[in-house]
C-alpha positions as YAML, in Angstrom:
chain: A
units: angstrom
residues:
- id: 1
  name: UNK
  ca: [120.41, 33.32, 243.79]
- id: 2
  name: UNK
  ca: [118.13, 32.66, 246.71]
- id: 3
  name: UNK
  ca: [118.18, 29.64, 249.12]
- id: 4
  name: UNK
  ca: [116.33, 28.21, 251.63]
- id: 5
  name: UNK
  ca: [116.65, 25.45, 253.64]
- id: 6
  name: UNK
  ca: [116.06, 22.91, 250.97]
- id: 7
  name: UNK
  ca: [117.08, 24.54, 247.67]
- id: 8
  name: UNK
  ca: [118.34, 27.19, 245.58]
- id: 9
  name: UNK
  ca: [116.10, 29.08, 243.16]
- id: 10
  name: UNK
  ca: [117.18, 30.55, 239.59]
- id: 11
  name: UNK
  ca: [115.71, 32.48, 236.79]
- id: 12
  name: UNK
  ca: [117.22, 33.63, 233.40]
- id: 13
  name: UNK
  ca: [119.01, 36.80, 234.42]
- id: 14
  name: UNK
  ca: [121.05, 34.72, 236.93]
- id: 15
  name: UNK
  ca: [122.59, 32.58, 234.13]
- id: 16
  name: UNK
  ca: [125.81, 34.39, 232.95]
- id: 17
  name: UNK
  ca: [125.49, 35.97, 229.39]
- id: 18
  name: UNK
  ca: [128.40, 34.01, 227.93]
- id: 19
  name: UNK
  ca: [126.04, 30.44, 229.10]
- id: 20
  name: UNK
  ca: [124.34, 28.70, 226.14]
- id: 21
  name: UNK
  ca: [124.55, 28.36, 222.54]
- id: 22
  name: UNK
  ca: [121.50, 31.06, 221.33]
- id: 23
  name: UNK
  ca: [120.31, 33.71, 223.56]
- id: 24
  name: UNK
  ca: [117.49, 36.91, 223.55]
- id: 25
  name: UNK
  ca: [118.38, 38.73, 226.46]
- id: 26
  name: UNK
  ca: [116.48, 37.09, 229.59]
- id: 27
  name: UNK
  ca: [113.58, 35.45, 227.53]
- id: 28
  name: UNK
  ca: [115.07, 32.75, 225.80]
- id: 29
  name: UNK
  ca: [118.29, 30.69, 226.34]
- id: 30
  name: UNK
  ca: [119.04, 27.62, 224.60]
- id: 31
  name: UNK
  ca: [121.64, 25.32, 225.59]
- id: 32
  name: UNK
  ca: [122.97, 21.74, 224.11]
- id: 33
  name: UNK
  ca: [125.77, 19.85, 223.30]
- id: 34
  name: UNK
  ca: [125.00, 18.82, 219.85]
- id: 35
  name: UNK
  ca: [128.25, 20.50, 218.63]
- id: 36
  name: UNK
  ca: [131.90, 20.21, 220.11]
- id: 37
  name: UNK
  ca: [132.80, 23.67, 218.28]
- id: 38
  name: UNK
  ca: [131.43, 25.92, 221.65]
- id: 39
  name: UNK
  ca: [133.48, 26.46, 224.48]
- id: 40
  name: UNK
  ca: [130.61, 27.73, 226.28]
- id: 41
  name: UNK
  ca: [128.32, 25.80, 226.26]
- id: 42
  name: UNK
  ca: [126.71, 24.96, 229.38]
- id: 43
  name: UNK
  ca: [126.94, 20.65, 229.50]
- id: 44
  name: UNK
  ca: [124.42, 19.37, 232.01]
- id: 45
  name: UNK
  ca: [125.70, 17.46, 235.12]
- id: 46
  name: UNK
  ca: [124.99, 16.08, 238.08]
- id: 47
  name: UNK
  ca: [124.28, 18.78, 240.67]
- id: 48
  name: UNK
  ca: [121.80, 20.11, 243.68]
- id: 49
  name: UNK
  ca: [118.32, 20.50, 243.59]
- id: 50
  name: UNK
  ca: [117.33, 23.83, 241.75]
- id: 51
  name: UNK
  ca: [114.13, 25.70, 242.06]
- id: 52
  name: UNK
  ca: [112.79, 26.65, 238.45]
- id: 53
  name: UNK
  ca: [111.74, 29.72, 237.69]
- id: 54
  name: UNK
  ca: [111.30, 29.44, 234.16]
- id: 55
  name: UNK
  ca: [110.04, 27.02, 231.86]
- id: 56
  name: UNK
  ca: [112.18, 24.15, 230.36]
- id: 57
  name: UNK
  ca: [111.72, 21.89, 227.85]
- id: 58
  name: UNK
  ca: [114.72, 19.33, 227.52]
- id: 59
  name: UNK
  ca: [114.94, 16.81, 224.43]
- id: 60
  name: UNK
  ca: [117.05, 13.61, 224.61]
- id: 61
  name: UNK
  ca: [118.25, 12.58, 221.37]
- id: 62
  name: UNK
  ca: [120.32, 10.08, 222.28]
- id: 63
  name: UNK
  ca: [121.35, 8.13, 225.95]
- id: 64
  name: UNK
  ca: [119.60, 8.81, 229.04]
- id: 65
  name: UNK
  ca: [119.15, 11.33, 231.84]
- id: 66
  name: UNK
  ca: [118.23, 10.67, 235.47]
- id: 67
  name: UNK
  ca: [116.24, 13.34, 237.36]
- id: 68
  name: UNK
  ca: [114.77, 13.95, 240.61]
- id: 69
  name: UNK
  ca: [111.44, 16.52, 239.67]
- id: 70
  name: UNK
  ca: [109.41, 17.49, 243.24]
- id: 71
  name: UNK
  ca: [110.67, 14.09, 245.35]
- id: 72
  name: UNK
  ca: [110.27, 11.82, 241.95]
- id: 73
  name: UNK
  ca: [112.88, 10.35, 239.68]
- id: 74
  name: UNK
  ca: [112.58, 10.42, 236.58]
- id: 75
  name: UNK
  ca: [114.87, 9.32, 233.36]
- id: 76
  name: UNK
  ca: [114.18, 10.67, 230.04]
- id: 77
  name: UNK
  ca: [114.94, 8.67, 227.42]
- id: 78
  name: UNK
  ca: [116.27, 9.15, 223.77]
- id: 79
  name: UNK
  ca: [113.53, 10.63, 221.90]
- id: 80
  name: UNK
  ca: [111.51, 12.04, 225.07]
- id: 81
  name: UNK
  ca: [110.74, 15.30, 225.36]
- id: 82
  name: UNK
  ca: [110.46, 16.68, 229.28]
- id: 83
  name: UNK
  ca: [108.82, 19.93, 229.81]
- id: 84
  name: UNK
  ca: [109.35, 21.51, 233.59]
- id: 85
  name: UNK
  ca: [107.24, 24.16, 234.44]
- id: 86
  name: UNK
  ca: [107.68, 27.61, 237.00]
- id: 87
  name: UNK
  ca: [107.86, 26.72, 240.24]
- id: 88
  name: UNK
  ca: [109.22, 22.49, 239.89]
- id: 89
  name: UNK
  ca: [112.00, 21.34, 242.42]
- id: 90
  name: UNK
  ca: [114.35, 19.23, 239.86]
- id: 91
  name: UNK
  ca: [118.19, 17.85, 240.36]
- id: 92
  name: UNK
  ca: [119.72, 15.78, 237.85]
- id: 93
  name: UNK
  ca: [121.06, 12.76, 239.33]
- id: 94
  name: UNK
  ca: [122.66, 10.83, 236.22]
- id: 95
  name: UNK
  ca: [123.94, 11.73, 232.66]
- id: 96
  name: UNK
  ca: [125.48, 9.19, 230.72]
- id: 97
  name: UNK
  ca: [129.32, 10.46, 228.61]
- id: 98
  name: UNK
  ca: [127.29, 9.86, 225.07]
- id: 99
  name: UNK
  ca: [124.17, 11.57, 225.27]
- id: 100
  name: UNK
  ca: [123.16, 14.10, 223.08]
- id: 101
  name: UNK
  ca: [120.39, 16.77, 223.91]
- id: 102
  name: UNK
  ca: [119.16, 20.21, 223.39]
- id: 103
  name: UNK
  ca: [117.03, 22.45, 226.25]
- id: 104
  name: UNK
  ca: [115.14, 25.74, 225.73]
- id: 105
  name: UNK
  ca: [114.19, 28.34, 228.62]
- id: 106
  name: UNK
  ca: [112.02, 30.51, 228.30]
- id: 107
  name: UNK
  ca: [111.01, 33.45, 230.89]
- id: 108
  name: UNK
  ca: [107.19, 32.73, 231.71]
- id: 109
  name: UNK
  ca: [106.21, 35.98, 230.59]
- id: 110
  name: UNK
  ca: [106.53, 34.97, 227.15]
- id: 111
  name: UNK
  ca: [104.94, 31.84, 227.81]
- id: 112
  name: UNK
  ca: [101.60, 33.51, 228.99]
- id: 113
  name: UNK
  ca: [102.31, 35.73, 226.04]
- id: 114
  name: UNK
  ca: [102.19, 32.91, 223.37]
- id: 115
  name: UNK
  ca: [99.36, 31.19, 224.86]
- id: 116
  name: UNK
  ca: [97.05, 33.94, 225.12]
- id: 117
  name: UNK
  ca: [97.87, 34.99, 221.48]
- id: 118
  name: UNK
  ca: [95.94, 31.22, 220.71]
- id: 119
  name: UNK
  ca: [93.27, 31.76, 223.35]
- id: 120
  name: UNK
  ca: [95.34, 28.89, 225.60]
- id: 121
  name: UNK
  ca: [94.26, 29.30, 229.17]
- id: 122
  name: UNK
  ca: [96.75, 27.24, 231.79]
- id: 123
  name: UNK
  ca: [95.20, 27.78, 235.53]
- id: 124
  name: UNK
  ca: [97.97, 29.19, 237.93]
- id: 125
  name: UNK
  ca: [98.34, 26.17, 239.91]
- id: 126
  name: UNK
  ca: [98.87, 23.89, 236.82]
- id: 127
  name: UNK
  ca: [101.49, 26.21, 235.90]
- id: 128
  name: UNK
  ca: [103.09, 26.35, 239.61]
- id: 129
  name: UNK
  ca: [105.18, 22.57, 239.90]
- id: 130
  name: UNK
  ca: [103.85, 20.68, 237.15]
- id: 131
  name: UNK
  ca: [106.20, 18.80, 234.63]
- id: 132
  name: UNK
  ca: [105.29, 16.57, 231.62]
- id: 133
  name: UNK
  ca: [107.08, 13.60, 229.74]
- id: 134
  name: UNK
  ca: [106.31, 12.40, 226.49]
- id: 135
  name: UNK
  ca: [107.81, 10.75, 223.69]
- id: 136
  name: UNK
  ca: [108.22, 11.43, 220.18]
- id: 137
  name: UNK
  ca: [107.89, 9.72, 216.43]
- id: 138
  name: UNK
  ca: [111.35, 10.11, 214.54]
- id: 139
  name: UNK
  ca: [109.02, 12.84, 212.62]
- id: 140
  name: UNK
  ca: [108.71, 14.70, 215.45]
- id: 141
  name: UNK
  ca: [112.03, 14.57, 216.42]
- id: 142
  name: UNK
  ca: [113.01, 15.51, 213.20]
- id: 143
  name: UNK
  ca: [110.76, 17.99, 213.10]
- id: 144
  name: UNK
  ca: [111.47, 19.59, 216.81]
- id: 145
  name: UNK
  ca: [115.07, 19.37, 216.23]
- id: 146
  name: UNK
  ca: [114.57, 21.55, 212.96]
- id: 147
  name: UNK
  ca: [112.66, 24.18, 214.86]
- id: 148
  name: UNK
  ca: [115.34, 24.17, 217.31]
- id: 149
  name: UNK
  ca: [118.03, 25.02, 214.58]
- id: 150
  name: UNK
  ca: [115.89, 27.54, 213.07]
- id: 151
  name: UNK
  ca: [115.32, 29.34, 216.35]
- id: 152
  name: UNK
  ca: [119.00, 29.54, 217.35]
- id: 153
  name: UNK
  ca: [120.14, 30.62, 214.11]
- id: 154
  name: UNK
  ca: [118.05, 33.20, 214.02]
- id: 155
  name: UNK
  ca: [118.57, 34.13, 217.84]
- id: 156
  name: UNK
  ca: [122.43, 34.25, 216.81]
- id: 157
  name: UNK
  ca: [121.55, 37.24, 213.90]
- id: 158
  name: UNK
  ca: [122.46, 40.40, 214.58]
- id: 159
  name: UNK
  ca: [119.51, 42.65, 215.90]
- id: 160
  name: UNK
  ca: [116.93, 44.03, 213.23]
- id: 161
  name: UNK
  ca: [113.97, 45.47, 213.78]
- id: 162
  name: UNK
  ca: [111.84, 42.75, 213.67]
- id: 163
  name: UNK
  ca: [113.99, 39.74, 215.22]
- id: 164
  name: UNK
  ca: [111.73, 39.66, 218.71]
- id: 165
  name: UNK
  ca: [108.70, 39.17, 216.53]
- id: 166
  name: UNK
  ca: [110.32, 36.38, 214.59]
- id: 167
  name: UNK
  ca: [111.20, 34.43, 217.33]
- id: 168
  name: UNK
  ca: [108.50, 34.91, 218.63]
- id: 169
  name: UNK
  ca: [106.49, 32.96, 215.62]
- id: 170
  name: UNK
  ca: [109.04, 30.61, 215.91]
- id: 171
  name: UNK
  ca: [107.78, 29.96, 218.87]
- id: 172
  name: UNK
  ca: [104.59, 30.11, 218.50]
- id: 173
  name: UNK
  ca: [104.50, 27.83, 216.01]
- id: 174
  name: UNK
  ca: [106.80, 25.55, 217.87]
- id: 175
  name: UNK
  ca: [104.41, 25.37, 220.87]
- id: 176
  name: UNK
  ca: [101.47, 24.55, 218.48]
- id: 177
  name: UNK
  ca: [103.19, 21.77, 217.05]
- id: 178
  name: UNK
  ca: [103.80, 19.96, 220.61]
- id: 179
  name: UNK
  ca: [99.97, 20.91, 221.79]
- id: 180
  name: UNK
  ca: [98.87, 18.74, 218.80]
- id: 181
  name: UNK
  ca: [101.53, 15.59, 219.48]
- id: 182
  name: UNK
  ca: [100.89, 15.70, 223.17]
- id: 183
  name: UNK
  ca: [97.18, 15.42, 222.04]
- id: 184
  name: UNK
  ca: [97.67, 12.59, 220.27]
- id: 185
  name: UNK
  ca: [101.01, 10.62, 221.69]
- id: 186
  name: UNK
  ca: [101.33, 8.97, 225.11]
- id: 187
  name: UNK
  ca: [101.43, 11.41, 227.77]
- id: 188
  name: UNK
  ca: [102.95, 11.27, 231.57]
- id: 189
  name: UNK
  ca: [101.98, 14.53, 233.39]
- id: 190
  name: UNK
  ca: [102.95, 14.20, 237.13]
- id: 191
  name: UNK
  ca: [102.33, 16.21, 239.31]
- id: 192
  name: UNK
  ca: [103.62, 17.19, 242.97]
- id: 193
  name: UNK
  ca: [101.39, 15.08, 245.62]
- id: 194
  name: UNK
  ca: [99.56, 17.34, 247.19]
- id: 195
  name: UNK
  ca: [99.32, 17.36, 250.95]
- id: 196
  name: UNK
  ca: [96.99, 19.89, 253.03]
- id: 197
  name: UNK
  ca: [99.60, 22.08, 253.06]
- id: 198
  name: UNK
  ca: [100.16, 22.01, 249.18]
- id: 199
  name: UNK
  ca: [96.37, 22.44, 248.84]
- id: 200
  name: UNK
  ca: [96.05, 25.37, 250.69]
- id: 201
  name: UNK
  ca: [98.43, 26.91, 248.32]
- id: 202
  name: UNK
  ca: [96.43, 25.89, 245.59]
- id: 203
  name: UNK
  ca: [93.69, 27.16, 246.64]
- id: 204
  name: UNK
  ca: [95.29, 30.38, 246.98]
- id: 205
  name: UNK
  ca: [96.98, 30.26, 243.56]
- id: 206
  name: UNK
  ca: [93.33, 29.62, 242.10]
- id: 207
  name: UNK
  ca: [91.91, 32.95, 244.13]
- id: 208
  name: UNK
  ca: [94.90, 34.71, 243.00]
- id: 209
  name: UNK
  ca: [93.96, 33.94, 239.44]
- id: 210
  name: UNK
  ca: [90.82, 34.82, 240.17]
- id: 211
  name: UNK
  ca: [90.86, 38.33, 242.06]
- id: 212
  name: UNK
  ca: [94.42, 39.72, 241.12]
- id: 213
  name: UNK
  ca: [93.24, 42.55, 238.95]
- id: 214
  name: UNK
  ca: [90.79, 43.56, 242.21]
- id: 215
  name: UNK
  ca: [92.61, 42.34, 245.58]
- id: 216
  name: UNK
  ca: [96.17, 42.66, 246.29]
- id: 217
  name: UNK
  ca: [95.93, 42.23, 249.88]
- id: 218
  name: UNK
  ca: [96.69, 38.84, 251.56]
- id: 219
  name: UNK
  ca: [94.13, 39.66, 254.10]
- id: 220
  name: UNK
  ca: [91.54, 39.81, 251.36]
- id: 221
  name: UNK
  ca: [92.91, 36.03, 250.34]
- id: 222
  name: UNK
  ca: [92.91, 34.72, 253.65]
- id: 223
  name: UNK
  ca: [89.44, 35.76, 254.62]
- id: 224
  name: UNK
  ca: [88.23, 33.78, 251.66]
- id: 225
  name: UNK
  ca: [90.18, 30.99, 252.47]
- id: 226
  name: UNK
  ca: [89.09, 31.39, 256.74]
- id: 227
  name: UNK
  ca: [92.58, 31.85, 257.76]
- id: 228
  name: UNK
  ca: [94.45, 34.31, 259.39]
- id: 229
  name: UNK
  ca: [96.70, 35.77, 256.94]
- id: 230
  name: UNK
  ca: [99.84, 35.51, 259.11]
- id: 231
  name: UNK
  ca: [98.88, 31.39, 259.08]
- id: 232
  name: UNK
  ca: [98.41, 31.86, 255.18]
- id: 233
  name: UNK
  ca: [101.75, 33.56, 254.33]
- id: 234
  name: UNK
  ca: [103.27, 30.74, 256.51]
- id: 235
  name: UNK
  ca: [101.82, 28.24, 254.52]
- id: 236
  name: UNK
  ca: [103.00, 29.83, 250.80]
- id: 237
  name: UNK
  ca: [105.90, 30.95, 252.44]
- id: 238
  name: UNK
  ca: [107.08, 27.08, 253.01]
- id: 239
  name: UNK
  ca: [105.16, 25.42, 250.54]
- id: 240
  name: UNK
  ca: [106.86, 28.14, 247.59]
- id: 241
  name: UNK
  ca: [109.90, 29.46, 249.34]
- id: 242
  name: UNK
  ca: [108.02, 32.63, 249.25]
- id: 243
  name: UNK
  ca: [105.77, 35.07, 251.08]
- id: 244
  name: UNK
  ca: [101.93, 35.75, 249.62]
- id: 245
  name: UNK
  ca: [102.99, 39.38, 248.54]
- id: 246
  name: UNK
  ca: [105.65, 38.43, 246.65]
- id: 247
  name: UNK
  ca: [103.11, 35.83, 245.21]
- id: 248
  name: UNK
  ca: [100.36, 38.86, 244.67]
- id: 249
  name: UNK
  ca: [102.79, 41.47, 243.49]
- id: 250
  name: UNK
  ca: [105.24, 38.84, 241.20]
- id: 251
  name: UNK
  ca: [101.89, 37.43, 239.27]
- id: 252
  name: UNK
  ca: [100.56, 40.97, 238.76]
- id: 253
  name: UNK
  ca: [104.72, 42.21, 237.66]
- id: 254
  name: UNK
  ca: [103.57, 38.67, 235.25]
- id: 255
  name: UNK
  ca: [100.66, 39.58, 233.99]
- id: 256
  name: UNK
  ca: [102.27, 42.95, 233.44]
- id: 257
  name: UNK
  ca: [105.12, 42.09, 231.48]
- id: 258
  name: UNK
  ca: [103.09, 39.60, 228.66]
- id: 259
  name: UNK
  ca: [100.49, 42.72, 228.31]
- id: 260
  name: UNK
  ca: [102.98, 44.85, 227.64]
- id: 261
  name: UNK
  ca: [105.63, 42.54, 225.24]
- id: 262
  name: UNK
  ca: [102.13, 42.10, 223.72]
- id: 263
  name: UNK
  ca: [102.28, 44.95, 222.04]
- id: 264
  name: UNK
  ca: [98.51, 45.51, 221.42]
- id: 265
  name: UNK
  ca: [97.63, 47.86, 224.47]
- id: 266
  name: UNK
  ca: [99.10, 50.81, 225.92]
- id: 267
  name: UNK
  ca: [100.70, 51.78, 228.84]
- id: 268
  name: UNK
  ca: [97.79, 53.50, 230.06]
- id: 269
  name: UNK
  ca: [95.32, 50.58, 228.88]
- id: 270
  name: UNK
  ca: [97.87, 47.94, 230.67]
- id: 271
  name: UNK
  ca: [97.30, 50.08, 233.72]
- id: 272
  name: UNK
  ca: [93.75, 50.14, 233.72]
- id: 273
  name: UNK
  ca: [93.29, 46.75, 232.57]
- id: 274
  name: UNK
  ca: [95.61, 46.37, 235.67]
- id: 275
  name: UNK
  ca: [92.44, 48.35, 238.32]
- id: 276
  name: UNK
  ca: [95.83, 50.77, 239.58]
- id: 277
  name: UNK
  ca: [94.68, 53.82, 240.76]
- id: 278
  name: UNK
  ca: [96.87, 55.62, 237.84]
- id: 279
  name: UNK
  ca: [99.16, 55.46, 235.30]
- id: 280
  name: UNK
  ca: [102.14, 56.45, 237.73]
- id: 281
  name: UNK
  ca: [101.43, 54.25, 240.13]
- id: 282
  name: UNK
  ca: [101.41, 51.27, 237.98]
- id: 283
  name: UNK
  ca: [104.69, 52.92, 236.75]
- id: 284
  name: UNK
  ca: [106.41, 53.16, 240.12]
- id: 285
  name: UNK
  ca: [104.88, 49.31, 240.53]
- id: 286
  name: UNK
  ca: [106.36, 48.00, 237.22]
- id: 287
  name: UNK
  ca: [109.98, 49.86, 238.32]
- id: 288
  name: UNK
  ca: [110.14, 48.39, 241.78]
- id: 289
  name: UNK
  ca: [109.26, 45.30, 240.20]
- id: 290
  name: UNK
  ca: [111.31, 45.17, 237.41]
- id: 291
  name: UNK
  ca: [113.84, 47.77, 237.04]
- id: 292
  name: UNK
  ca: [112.83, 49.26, 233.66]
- id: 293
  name: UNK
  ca: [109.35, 52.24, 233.60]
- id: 294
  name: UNK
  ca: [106.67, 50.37, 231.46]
- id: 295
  name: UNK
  ca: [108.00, 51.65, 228.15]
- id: 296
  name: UNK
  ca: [111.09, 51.09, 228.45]
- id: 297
  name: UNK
  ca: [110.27, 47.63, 228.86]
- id: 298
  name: UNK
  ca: [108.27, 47.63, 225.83]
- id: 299
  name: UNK
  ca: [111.66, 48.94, 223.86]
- id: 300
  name: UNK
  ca: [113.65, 46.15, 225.04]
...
């Protein structure tokens, strides 16, 4: 876990393997307390603020929570749906004894993996601190909790061949079905207020997007931007807890990851799609990075 002076930061490989009711490794975890049968099963309490670095969608089915998301509180009600995405500041502040809920994370390499199966482009800085609330029909609630059972069941069978690619259509199919509701229910998207200091990391999350596969130099970012790139590492560095490289080379680790768990390319193609100078040097990139060579990612 890594702190600062404000927070702590966690991703899915922090949370303890025995944590949560359905589990794939470190891309999904799914925790609730919609049965009293688990002993471990992770209940959500009050607690200190937590930098996400995953995406989580939390569903109130019945009571209330209380949550403090990037400085603003926020209670989600029974039949709301909350979505927080990479990157969002959140504490929880107040649970009520009787409510009922369920919460999926999922590792944002699968994310960009699912919505670039669709065509579904999400600019960097919209998926850096940005969190949605919406509600739901009794449908949809019917309907979400449904997919939720399905998923877990199936993320509780034992291994087979083709149980990554099921839950992955799962999930797929899952996603599709809240793109359409939030299209046509009432929707709060908040986002952080942004201050010259938060824009100047936008604007660097937006060249990052832009040049990643070209520049992985923060002075190349910070001559675009007119700033010294000690004065722009600064800036991330306290706006996102950390440093433009680890901005650069996480993002390109990212974009690495979702090519790969796609499936379609090769190592070699990933690489080149990539600009590295080689196949082995995106392979010593992806191990320093990751801890696993390119295909032995792609067996996991």
């Amino acid at each position: 876990m890594v702190t600062n002076n404000y927070h702590a930061s966690f991703n899915l490989a922090q949370i303890p393997k025995n944590i949560g009711s359905a589990r794939y490794g470190d891309y999904f975890i799914f925790i609730d307390n919609l049965s009293t049968e688990s002993d471990n099963v992770l209940d959500i309490q009050p607690n200190f603020p937590v930098k996400n670095e995953a995406m989580v969608v939390l569903t109130v089915l019945e009571g209330s929570v209380r949550l403090r998301i990037n400085l603003q509180e926020v209670e989600v009600k029974a039949g709301q749906t909350l979505g927080i995405m990479q990157g969002c500041i959140f504490q929880v502040l107040e649970v009520p004894d009787n409510w009922r809920y369920y919460c999926m994370m999922i590792a944002p390499e699968v994310i960009d993996m699912i919505q670039k199966s669709f065509g579904i482009h999400v600019n960097l800085s919209r998926r850096y601190y940005n969190f949605g609330l919406h509600s739901m029909s009794e449908s949809a609630m019917e309907t979400g909790l449904t997919m939720y059972h399905l998923i877990k069941e199936e993320l509780n069978q034992p291994d087979y061949e083709y149980k990554k690619d099921v839950i992955q259509r799962y999930c797929e199919i899952w996603i599709l079905k809240n793109l359409s509701r939030v299209q046509d229910e009432d929707v709060h998207e908040i986002r952080k207020p942004v201050g010259r200091k938060e824009q100047i990391f936008n604007d660097f999350l937006a060249l990052l997007e832009q040049y990643y596969t070209q520049e992985r130099s923060i002075s190349f970012y910070a001559d675009r931007m007119c700033l010294t790139p000690k004065y722009l590492s600064t800036i991330v560095k306290e706006v996102s807890g950390k440093h433009g490289m680890q901005w650069i080379d996480e993002y390109v680790a990212l974009e690495a990851k979702a090519l790969l768990r796609e499936g379609t390319m090769s190592v070699k193609q990933v690489s080149d799609k990539l600009n590295f100078p080689s196949q082995s040097m995106f392979g010593r990139f992806f191990k320093k990075m990751t801890g696993y060579s390119p295909k032995q990612y792609m067996l996991l």
